[in-house]
N, CA, C and O of each residue as an XYZ file, in Angstrom:
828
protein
N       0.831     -1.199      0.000
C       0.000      0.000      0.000
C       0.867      1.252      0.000
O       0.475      2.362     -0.360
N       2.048      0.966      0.427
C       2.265      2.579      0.691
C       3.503      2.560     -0.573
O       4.085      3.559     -0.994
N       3.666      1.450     -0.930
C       4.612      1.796     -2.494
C       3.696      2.344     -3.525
O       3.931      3.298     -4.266
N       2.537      1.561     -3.474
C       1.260      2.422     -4.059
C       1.574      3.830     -4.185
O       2.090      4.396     -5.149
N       1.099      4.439     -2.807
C       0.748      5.682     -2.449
C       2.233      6.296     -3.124
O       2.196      7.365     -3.734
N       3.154      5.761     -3.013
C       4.936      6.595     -2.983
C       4.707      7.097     -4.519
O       4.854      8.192     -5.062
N       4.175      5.497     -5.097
C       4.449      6.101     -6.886
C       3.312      6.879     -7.672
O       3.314      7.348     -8.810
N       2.120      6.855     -6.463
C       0.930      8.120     -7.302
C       1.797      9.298     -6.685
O       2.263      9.960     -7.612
N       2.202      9.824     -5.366
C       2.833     10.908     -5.394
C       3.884     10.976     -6.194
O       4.057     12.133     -6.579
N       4.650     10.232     -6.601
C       5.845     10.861     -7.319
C       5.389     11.368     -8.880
O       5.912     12.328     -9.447
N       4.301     10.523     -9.460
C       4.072     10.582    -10.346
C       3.373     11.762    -10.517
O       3.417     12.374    -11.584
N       2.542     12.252     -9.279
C       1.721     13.725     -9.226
C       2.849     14.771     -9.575
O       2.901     15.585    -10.497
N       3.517     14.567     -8.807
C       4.532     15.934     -8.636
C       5.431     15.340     -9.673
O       6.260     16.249     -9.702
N       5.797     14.597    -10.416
C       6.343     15.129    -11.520
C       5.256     15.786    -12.670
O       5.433     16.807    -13.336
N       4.341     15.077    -12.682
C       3.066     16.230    -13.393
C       3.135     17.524    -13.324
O       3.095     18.177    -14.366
N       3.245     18.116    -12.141
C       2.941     19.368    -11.731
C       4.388     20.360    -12.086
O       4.509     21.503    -12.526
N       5.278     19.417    -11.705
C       6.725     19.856    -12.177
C       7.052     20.095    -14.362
O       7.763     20.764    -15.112
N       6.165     19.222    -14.432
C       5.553     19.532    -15.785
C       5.166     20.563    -16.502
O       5.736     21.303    -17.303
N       4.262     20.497    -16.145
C       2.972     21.773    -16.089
C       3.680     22.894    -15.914
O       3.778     23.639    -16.889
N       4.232     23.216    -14.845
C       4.756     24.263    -14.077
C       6.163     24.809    -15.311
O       6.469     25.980    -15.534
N       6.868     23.456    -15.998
C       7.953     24.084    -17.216
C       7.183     24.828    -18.178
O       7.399     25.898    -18.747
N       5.904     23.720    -18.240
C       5.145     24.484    -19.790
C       4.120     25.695    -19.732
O       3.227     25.905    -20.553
N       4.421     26.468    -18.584
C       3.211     27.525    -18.050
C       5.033     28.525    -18.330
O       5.136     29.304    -19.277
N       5.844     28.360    -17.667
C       6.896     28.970    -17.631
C       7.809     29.300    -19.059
O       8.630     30.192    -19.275
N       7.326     28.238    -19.895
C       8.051     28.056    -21.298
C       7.001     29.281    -21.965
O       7.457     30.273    -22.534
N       5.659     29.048    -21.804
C       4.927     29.929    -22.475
C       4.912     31.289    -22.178
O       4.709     32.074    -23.105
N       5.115     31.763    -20.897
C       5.016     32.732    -20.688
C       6.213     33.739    -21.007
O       6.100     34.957    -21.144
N       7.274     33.056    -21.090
C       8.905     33.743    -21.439
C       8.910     33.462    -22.968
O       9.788     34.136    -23.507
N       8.293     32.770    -23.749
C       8.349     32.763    -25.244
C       7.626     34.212    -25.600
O       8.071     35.237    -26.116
N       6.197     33.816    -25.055
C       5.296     35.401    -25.577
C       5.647     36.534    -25.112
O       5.325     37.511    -25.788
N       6.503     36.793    -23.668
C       7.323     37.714    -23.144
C       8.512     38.257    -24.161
O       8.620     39.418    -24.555
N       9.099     37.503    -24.387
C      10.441     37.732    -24.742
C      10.597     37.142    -26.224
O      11.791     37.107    -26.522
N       9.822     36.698    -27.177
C      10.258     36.146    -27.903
C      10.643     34.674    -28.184
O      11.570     34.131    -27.583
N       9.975     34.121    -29.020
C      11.258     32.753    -29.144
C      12.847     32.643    -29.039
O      13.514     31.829    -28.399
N      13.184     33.508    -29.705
C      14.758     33.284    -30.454
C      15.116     33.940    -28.951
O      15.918     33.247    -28.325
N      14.748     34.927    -28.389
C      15.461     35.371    -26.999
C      15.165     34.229    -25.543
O      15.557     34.234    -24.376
N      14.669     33.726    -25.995
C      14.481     32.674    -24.639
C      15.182     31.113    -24.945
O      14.857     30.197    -25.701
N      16.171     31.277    -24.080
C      16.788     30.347    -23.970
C      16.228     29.057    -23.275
O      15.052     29.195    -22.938
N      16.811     27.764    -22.960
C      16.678     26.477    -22.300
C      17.026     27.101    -20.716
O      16.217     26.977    -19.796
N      17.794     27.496    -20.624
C      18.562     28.085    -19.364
C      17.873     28.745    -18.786
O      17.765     28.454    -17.595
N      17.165     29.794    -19.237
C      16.317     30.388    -18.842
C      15.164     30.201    -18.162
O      14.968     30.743    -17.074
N      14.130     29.262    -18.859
C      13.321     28.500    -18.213
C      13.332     27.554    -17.426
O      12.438     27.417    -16.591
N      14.548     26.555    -17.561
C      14.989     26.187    -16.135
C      15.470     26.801    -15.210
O      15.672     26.303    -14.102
N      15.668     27.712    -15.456
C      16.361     28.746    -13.889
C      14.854     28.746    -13.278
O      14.548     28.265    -12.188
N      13.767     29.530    -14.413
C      12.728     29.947    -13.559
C      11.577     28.553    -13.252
O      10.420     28.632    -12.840
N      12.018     27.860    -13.456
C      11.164     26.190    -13.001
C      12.030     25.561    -11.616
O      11.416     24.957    -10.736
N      13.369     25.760    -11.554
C      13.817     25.715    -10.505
C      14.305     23.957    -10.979
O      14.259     23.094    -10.102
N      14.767     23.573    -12.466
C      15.447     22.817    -12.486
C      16.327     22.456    -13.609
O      16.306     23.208    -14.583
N      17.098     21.426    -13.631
C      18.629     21.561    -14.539
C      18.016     21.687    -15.863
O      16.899     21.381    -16.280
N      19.037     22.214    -16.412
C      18.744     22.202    -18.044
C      18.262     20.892    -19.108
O      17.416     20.945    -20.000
N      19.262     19.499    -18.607
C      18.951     18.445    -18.814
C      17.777     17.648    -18.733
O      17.374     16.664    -19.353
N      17.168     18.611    -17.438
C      15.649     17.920    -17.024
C      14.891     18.538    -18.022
O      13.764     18.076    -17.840
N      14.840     19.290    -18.945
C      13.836     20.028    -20.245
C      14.410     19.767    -21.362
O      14.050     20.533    -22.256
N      15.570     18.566    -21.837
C      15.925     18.617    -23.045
C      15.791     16.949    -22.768
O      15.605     16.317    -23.807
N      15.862     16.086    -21.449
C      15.158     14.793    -21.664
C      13.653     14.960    -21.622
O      13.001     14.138    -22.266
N      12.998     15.920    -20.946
C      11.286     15.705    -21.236
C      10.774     16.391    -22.416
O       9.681     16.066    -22.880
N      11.493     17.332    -22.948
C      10.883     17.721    -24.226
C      11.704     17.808    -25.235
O      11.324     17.937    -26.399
N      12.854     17.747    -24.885
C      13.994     17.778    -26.104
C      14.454     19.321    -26.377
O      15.219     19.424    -27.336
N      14.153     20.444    -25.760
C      14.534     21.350    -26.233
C      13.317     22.020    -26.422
O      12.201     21.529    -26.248
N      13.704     23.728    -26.967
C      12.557     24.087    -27.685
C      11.275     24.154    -28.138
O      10.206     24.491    -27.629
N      11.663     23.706    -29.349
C      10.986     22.883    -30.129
C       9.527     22.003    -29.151
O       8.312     22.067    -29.341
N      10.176     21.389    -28.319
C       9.149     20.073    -28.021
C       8.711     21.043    -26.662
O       7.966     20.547    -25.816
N       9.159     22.295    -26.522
C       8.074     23.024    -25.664
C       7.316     23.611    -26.473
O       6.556     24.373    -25.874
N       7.187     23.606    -27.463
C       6.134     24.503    -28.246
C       5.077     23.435    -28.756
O       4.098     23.762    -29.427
N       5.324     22.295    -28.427
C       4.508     21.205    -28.533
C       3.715     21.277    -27.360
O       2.499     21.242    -27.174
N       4.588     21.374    -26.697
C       3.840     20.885    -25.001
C       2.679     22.070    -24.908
O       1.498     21.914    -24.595
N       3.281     23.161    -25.230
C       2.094     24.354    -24.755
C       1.237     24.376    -25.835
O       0.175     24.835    -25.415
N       1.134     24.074    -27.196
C       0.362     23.585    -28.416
C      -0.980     22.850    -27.707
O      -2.151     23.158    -27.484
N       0.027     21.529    -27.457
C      -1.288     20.235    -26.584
C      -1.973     20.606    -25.572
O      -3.188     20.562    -25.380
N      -0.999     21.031    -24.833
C      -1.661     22.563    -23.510
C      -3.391     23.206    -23.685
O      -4.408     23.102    -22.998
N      -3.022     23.939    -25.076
C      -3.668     24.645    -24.778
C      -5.259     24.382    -25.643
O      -6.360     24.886    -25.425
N      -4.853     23.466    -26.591
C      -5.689     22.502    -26.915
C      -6.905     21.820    -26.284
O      -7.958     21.804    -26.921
N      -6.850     21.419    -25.423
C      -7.099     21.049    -24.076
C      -8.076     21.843    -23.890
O      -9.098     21.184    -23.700
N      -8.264     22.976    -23.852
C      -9.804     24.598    -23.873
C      -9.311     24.197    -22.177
O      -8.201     23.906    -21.731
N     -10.842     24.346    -21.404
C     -10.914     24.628    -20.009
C     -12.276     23.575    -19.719
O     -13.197     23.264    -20.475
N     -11.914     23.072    -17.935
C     -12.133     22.114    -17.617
C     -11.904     21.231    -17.814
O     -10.920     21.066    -18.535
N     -12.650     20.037    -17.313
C     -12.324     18.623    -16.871
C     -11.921     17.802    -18.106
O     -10.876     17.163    -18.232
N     -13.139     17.950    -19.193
C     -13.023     17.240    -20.242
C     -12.226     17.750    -21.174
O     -12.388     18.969    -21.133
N     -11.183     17.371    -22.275
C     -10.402     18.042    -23.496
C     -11.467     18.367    -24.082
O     -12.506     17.709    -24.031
N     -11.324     19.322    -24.641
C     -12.120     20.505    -26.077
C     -11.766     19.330    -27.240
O     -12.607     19.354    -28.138
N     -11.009     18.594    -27.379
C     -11.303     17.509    -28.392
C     -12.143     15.930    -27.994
O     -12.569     15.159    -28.853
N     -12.212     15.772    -26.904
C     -13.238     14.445    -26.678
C     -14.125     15.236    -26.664
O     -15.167     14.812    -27.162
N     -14.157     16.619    -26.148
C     -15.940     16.853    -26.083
C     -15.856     17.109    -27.557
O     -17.024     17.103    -27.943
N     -15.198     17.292    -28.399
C     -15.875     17.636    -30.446
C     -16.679     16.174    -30.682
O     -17.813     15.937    -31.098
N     -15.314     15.088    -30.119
C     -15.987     13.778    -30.801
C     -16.981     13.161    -29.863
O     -17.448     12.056    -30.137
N     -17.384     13.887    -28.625
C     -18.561     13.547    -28.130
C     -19.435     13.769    -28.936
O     -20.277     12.875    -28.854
N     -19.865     15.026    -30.223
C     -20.562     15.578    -30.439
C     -21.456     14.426    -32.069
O     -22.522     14.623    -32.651
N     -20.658     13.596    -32.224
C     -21.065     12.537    -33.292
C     -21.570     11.187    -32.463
O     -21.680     10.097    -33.023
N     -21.868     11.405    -31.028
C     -21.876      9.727    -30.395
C     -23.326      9.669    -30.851
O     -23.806      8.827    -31.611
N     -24.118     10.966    -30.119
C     -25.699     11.051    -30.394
C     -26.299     11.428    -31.745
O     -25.711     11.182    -32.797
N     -27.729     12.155    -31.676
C     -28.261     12.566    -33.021
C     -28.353     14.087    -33.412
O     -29.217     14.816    -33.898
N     -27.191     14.209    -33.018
C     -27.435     15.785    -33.089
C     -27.217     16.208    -34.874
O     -26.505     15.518    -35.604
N     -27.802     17.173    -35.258
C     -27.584     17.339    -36.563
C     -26.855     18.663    -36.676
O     -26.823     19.539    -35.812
N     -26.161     18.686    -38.101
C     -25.010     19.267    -38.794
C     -24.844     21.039    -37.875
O     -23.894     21.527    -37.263
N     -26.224     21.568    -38.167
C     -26.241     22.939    -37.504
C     -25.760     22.934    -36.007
O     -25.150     23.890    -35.529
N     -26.076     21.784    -35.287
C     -25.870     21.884    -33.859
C     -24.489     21.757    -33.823
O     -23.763     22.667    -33.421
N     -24.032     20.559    -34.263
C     -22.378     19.987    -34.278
C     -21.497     21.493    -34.742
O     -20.611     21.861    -33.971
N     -21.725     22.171    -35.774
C     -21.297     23.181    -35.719
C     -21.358     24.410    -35.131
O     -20.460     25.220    -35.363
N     -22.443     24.740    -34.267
C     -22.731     25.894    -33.727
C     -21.496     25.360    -32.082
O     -20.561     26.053    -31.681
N     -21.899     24.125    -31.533
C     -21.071     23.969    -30.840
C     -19.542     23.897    -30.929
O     -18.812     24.132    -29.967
N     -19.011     23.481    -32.422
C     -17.549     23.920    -32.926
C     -17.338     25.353    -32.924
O     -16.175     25.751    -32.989
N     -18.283     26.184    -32.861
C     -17.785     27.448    -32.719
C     -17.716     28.094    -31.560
O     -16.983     29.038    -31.266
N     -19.008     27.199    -30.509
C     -18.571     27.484    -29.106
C     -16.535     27.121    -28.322
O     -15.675     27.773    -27.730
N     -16.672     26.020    -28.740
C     -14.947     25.480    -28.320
C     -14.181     26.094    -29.281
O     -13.075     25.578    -29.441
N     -14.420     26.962    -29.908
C     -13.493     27.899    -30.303
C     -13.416     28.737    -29.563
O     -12.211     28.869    -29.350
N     -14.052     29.560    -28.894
C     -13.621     30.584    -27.960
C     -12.893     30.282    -26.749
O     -12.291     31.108    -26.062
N     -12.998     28.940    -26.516
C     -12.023     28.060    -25.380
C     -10.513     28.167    -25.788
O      -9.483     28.514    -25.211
N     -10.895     27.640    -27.245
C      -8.943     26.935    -27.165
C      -8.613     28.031    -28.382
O      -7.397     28.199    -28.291
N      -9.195     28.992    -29.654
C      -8.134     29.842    -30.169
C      -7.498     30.776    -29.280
O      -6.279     30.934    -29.206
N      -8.117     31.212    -28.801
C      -6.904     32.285    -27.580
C      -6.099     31.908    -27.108
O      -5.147     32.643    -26.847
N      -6.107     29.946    -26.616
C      -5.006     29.765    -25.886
C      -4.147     29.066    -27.148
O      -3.016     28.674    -26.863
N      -4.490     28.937    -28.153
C      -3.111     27.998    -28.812
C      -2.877     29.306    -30.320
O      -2.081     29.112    -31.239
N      -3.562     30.244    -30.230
C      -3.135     30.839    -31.373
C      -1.929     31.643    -31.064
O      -0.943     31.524    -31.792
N      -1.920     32.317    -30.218
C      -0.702     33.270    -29.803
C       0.682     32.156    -30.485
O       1.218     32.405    -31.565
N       1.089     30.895    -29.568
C       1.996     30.456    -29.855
C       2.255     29.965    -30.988
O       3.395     29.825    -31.430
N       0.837     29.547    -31.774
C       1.380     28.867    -33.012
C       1.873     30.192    -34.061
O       2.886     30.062    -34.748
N       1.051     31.460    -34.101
C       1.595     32.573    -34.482
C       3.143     33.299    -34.437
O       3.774     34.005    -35.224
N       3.459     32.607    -32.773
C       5.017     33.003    -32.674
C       5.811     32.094    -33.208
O       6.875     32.477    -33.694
N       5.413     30.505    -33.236
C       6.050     30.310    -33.819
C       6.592     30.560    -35.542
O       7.754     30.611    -35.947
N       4.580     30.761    -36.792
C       5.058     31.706    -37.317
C       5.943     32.169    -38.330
O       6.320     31.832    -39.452
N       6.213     33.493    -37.106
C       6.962     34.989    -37.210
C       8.296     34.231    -36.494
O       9.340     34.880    -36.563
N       8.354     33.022    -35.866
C       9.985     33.067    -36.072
C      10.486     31.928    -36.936
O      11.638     31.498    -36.869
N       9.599     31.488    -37.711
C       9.957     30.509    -38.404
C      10.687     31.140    -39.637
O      11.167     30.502    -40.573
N      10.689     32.490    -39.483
C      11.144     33.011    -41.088
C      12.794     33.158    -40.586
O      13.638     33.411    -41.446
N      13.019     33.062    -39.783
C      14.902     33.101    -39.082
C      15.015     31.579    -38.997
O      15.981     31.340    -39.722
N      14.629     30.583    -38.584
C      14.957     29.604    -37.911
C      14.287     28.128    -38.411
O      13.379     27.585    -37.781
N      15.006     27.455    -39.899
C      14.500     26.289    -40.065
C      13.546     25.194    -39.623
O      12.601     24.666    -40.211
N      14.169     24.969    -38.178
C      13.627     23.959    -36.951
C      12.351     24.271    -37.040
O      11.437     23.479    -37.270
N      12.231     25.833    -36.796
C      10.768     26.112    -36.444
C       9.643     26.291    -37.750
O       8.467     26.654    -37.739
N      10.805     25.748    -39.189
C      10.037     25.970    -39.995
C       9.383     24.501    -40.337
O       8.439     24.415    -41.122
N       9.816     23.628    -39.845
C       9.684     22.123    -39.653
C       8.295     22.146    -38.873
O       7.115     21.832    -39.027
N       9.288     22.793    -37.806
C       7.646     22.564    -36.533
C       6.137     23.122    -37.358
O       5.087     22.487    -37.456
N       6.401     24.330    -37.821
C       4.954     24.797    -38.215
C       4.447     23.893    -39.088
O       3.318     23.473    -38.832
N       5.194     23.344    -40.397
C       4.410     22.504    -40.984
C       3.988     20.865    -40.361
O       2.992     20.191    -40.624
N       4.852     20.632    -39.688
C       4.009     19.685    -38.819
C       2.669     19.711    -38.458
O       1.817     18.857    -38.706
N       2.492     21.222    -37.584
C       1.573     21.533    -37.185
C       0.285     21.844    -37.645
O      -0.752     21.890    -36.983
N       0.459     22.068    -38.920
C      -0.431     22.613    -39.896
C      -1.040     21.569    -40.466
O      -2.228     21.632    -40.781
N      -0.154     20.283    -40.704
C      -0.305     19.141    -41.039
C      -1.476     18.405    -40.047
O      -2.636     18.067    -40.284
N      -0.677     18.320    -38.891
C      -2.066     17.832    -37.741
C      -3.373     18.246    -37.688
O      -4.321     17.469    -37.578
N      -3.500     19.937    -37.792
C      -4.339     20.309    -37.666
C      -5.297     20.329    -38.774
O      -6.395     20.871    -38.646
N      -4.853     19.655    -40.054
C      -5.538     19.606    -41.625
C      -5.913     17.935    -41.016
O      -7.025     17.494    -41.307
N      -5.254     17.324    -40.439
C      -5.422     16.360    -40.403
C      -6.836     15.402    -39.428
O      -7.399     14.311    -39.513
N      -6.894     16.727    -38.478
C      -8.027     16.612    -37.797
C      -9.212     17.281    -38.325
O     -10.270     16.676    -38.150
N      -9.251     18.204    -38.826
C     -10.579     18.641    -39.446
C     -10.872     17.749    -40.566
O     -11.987     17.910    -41.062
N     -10.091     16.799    -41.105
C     -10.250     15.651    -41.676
C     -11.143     14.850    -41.368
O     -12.111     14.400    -41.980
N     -10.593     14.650    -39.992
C     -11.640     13.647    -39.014
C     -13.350     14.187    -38.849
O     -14.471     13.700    -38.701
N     -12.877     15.129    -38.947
C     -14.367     16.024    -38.459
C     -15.196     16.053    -39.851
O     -16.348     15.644    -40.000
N     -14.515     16.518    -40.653
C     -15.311     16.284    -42.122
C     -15.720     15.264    -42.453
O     -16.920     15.257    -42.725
N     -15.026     14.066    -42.579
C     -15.464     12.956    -42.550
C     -16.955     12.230    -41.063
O     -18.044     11.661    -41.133
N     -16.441     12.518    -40.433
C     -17.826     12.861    -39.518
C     -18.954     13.224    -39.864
O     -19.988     12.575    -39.703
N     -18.819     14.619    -40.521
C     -20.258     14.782    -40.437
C     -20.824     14.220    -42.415
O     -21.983     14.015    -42.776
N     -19.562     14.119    -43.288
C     -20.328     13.369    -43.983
C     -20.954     11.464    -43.516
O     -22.061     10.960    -43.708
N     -20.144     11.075    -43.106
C     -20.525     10.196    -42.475
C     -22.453     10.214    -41.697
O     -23.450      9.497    -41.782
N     -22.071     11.456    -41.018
C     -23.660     11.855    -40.425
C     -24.828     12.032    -41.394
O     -25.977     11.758    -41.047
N     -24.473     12.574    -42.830
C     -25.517     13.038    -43.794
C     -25.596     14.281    -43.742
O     -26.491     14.862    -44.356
N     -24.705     14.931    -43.020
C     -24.708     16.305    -42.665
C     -24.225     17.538    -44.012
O     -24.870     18.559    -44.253
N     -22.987     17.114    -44.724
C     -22.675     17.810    -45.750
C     -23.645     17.883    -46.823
O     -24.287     16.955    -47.314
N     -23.665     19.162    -47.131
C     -24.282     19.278    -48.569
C     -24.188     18.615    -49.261
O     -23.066     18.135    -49.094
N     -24.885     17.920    -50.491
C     -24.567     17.502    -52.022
C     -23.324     18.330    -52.629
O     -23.116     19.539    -52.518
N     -22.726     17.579    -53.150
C     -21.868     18.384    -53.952
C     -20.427     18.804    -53.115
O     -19.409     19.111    -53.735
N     -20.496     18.771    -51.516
C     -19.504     18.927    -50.787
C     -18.258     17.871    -50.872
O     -18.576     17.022    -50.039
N     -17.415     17.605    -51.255
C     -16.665     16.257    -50.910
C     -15.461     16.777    -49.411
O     -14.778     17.776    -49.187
N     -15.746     15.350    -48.607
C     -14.720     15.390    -47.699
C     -13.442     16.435    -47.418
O     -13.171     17.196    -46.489
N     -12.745     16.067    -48.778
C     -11.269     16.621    -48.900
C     -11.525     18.362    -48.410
O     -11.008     19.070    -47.545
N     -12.796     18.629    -49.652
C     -13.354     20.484    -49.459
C     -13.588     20.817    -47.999
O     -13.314     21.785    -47.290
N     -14.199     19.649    -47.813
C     -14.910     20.064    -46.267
C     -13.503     20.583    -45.372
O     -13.214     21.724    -45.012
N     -12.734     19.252    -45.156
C     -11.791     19.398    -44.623
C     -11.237     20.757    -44.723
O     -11.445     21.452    -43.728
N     -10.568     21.315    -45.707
C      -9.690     22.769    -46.167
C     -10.620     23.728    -45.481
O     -10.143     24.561    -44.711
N     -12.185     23.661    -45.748
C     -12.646     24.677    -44.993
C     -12.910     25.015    -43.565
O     -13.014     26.123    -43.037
N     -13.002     23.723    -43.014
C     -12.674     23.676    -41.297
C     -11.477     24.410    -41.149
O     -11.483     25.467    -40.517
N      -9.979     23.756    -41.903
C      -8.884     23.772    -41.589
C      -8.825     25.435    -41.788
O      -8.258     25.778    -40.751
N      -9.098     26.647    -42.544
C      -9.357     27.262    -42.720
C      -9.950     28.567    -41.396
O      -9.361     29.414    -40.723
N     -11.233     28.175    -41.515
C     -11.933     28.667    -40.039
C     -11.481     28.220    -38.813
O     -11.793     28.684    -37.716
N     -10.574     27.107    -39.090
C      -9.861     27.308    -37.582
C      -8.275     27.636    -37.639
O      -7.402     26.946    -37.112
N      -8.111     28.609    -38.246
C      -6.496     28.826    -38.061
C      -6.479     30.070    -37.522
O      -7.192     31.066    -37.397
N      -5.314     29.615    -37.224
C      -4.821     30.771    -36.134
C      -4.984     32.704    -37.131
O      -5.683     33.632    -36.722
N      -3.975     32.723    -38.585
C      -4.469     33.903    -39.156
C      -5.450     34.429    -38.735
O      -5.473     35.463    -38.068
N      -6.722     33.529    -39.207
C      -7.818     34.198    -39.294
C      -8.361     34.637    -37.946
O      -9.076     35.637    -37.879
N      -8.060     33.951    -36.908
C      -8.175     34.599    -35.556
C      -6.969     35.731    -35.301
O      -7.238     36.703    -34.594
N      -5.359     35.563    -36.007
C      -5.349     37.201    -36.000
C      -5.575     37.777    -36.398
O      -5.389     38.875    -35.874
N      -6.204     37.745    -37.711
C      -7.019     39.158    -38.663
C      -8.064     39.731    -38.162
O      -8.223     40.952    -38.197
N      -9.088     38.717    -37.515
C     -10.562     39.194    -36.410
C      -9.780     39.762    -35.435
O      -9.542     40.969    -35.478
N      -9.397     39.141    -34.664
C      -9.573     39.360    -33.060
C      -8.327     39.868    -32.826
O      -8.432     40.738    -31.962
N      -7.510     39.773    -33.087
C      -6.183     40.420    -32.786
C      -5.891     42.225    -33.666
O      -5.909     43.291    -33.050
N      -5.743     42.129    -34.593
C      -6.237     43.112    -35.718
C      -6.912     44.049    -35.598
O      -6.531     45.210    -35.451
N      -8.538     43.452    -35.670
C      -9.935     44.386    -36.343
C     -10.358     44.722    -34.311
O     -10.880     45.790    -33.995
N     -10.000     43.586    -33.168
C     -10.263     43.619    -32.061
C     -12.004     43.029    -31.845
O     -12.858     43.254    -30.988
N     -11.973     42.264    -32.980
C     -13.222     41.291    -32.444
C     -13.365     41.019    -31.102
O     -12.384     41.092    -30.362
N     -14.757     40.631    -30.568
C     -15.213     40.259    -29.193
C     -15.186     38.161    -29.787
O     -15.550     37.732    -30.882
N     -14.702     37.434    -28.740
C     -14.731     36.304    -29.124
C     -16.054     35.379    -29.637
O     -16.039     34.381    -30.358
N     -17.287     36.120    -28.963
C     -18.565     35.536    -29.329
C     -18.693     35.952    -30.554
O     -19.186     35.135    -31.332
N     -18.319     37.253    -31.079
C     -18.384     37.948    -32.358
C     -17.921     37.229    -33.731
O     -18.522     37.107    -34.798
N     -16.325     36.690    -33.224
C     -15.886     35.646    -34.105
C     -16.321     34.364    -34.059
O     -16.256     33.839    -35.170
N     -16.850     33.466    -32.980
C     -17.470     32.525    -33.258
C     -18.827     32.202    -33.840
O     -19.280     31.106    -34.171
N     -19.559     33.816    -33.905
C     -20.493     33.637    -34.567
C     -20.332     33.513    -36.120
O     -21.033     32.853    -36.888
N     -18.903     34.547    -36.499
C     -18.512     34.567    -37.486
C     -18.012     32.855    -38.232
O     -18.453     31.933    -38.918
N     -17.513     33.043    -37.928
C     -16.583     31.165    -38.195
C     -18.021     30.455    -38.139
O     -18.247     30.137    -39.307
N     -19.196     30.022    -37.268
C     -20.084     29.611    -37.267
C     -21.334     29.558    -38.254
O     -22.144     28.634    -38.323
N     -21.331     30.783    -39.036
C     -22.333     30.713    -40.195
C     -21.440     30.924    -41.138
O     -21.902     31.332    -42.204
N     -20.398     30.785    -41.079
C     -19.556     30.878    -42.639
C     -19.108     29.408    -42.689
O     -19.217     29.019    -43.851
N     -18.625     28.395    -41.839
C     -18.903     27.026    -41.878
C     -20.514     26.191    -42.265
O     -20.736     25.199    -42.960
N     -21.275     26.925    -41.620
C     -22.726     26.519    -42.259
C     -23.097     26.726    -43.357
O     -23.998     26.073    -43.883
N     -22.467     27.689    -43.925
C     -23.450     28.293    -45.507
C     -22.323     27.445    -46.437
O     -22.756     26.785    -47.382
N     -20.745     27.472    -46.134
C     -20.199     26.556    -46.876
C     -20.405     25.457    -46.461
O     -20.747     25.172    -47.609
N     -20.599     24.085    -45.667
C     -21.188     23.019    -46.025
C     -22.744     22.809    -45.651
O     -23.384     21.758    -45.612
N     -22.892     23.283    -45.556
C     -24.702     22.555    -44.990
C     -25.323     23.080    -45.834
O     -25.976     22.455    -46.669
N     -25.228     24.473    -45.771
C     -26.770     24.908    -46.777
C     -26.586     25.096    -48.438
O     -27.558     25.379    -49.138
């Protein structure tokens, strides 16, 4: 019992010791820049060796992952992505599934656009990070994939819509740009843009 108990605590507090790099990684990237924030740096202010952030994330790079998946995640208990694919278990139809994709947008673009943006604006200096973005861009085409396919699957797409289209136009309404051209930019209110993204996803596939 109490080796039990030893390895849920250790395992907590390395969680938290986690957490605590990738709250610290994010906040000194959008502070200071990518290219000015060092490894060193953020372990000074996590309060551990340099080695301990280049075996858990490898560097960089694999913090801009961590705060990516981070922030992904929206708020509360459940991920902003099990609750999307909650949204195909029942009978909900095409208008609903999407009006609620535009609700969990106001959750998670604020928290993952900033960084994918910095990364970006520093990808035009720095190869690595020109790797990372298309990765990223890749995943994220890759999941509105899933979702397109979903709701044709549901009967939900228009005639005439195919998958692949669907896909580009999710991938589209959910990128980061277009949340800085609204909301960062013009200074959209977030309900403002999700209403936006919300009937411009409807009129291109549903209606």
């Amino acid at each position: 019992m109490n080796r039990r108990y030893d390895a849920s605590g250790r395992k907590a507090k390395a969680q938290a010791q986690h957490d605590q790099i990738v709250v610290i990684a994010e906040q000194n990237f959008l502070q200071q820049g990518y290219a000015s924030t060092t490894v060193t740096t953020i372990a000074d202010a996590a309060g551990v060796s340099v080695d301990t952030i280049y075996k858990t994330f490898g560097g960089k790079p694999g913090l801009v992952r961590a705060i990516r998946d981070r922030a992904l995640l929206g708020r509360g208990p459940v991920p902003a992505e099990r609750r999307s694919d909650q949204l195909h278990d029942g009978h909900l139809d095409g208008h609903t599934i999407i009006h609620a994709w535009g609700a969990l947008t106001t959750e998670v673009a604020p928290r993952v656009a900033p960084i994918l943006l910095l990364v970006r604006d520093a990808s035009l200096h720095d190869p690595e990070l020109g790797s990372l973005l298309q990765e990223m861009d890749a995943q994220r085409l890759q999941r509105m994939t899933v979702n397109a396919a979903r709701l044709a699957n549901g009967g939900h797409l228009r005639n005439g819509v195919a998958v692949g289209a669907a896909a580009d136009i999710l991938w589209i309404y959910s990128s980061p740009e277009l949340y800085e051209l609204l909301v960062v930019r013009q200074g959209w209110a977030l309900d403002h843009y999700a209403r936006f993204i919300t009937d411009a996803m409807i009129h291109a596939l549903l209606e």
